[in-house]
Steps between C-alpha positions, in 0.01 A plus 500: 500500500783752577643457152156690305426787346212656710281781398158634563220701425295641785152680459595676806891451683346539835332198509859319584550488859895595416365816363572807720151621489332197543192432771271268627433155464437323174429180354755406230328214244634351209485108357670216675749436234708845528562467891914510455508822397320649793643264725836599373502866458224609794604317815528705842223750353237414796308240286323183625438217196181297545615136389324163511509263814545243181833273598668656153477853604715410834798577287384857354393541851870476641623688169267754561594549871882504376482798285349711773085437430232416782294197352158387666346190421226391349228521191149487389535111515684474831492729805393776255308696802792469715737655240296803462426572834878521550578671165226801660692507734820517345365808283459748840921541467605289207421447101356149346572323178312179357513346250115495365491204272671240755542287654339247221394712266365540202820669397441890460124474639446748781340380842300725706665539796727745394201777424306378857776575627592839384207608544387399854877635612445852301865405368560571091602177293815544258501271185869413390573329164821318508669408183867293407655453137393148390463325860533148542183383662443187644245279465250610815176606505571919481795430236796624769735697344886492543665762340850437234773655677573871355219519367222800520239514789265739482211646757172694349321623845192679524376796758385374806130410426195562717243245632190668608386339874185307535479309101243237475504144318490708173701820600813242600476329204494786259849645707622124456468471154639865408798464713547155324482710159732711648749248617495266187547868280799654679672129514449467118682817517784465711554152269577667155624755716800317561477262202588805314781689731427818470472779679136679526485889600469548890643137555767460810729242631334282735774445726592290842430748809382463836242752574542745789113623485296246487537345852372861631302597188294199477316636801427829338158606341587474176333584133174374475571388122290574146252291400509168331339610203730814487805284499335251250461792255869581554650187416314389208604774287833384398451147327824241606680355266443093524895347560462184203827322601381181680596466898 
């Protein structure tokens, strides 16, 4: 991991808890199969990972731990209550991340809990595409991608999104399925993003820091965020280029 080329595109900088200017909690989401780069480049930033109580996340769990994350246990098919009670109470002081379309999948299909959660905790979710060059992937269920060494890795990250409190059946399911459209968009970006190498205007160097905000800016009030359908309208104007070399 320490031998790519990282770069990123940010609909708003502050949203990264290394940021100077960055406050309050968040809830970082993006698919299963991208977790190294996070894991690599964002430890000791004040962020607890929800992983499965599955035996073959015991391993990501100590990874995890390693590179300076809080994990808590459990999903919506094991001790799924139990995780979110202490992931709300994780979010008074600290930021979340999950990954929305484990632990079983289907790969790149958004589960709920994410958008409960956001909105009964009044905290904004960010949606992060993560791209490599021409990954290997092996042969699990979300495709898990292992990056070439040197190659390009590349980040397209929205502004931090706002989930209105109180949705119903149909209100949580229409945030679900637009943050999924969201999510599968920006990671077909960041893809022939860094299938192609190039630079984009505004882009930055996504580099290896530890933050020295977010264990006292978490706690902060902090933007409220723009609206899903806002940030929708945003990133669907620029149509990504599809990367047609094979993985």
């Amino acid at each position: 991991m320490a031998t790519l080329d990282y770069r990123v595109d940010f609909g708003d900088p502050t949203v990264d808890p290394v940021h100077p200017d960055y406050r309050g909690s968040k809830i970082y989401v993006f698919w299963h199969e991208g977790i190294l780069l996070p894991l690599h480049l964002r430890g000791h930033s004040n962020i607890s990972m929800l992983l499965s109580r599955h035996w073959d996340a015991n391993i990501l769990d100590r990874v995890a731990r390693m590179m300076g994350f809080g994990t808590v246990r459990g999903s919506t098919f094991h001790g799924g209550s139990a995780a979110l009670r202490e992931l709300a109470s994780r979010a008074r002081c600290e930021n979340l991340t999950i990954t929305p379309d484990g632990p079983r999948g289907p790969r790149r299909r958004l589960a709920a809990g994410c958008v409960f959660l956001a909105g009964t905790l009044g905290i904004p979710i960010v949606a992060m595409g993560l791209g490599y060059d021409r990954p290997w992937r092996m042969g699990t269920w979300d495709r898990f991608a292992v990056p070439r060494p040197f190659s390009h890795a590349r980040g397209v990250v929205s502004r931090a999104i706002h989930v209105p409190a109180g949705l119903d059946r149909d209100g949580i399911e229409h945030y679900r399925q637009g943050i999924e459209q969201l999510l599968v968009r920006l990671s077909d970006d960041a893809e022939a993003w860094a299938c192609s190498g190039n630079r984009r205007p505004g882009d930055s160097v996504l580099r290896r820091e530890p933050s020295r905000v977010a264990r006292w800016a978490a706690a902060l009030p902090g933007p409220r965020g723009v609206s899903l359908d806002d940030e929708l309208d945003r990133v669907v104007t620029v149509e990504p280029v599809v990367c047609l070399v094979a993985a």
